[in-house]
C-alpha positions as CSV (number, residue, x, y, z in Angstrom):
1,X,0.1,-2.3,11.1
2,X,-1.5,-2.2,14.6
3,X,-4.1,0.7,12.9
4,X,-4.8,-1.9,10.6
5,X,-5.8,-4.8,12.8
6,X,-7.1,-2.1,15.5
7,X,-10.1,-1.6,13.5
8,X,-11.1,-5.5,13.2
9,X,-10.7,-5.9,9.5
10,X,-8.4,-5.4,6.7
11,X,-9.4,-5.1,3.4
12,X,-7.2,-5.4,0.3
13,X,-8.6,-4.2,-3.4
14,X,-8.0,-6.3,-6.5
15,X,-4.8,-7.1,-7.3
16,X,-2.9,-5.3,-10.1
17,X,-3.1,-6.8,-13.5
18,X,0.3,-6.0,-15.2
19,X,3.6,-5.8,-14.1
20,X,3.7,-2.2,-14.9
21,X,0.2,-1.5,-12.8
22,X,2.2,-3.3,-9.5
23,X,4.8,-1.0,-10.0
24,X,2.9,2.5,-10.7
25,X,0.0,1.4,-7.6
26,X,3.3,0.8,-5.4
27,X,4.9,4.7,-6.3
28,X,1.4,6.4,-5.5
29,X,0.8,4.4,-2.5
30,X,4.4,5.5,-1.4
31,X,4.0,9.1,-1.7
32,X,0.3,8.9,0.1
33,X,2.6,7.0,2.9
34,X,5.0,9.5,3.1
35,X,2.2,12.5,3.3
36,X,0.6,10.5,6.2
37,X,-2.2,9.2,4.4
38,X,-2.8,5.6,5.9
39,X,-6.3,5.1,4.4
40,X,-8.2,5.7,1.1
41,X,-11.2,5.0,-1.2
42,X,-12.0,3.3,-4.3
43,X,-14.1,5.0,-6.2
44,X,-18.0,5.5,-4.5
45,X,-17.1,3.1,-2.1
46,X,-17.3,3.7,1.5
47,X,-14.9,1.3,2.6
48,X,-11.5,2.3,3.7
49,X,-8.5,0.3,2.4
50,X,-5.4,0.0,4.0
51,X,-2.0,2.0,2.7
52,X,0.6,-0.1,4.7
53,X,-1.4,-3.5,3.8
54,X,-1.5,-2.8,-0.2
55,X,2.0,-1.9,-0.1
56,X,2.9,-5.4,1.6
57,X,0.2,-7.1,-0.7
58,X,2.7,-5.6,-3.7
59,X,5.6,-5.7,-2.5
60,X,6.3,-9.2,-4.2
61,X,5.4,-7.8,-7.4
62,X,7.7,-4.9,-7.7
63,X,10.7,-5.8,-9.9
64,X,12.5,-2.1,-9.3
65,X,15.0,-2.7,-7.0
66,X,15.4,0.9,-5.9
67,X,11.4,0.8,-5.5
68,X,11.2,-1.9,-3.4
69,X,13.5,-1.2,-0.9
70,X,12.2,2.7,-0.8
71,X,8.7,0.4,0.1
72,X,10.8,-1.5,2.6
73,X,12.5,1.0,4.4
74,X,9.1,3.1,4.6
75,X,7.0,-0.4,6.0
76,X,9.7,-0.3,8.7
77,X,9.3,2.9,10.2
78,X,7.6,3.5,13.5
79,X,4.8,5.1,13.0
């Protein structure tokens, strides 16, 4: 999280629509994590949104148990 604040803004994206989108967004996001990929695009957009910040932002909305606490445990890791 400090690599979020560090930069003097965080921006979050819309939030997912469906239950289902949470839950996909939150898998994808995950795997980006765990590659070491901390930042991405929307579209043509040059702004960067933050991985770690979108996974916090759905973390409320994932229902999978097994999910979430894969989220967790990957939020709590030094990095």
């Amino acid at each position: 999280m400090r690599a979020c604040v560090g930069v003097g803004a965080v921006r979050f994206p819309e939030p997912a629509a469906r239950k289902g989108e949470a839950e996909t967004e939150g898998r994808v996001l995950l795997a980006w994590l765990r590659q070491g990929e901390f930042w991405y695009h929307l579209g043509n957009e040059d702004d960067e949104y933050s991985v770690l910040g979108r996974l916090l932002q759905l973390l409320p909305r994932i229902e999978d148990d097994a999910l979430r606490n894969e989220i967790e445990n990957e939020l709590k890791k030094k990095r």
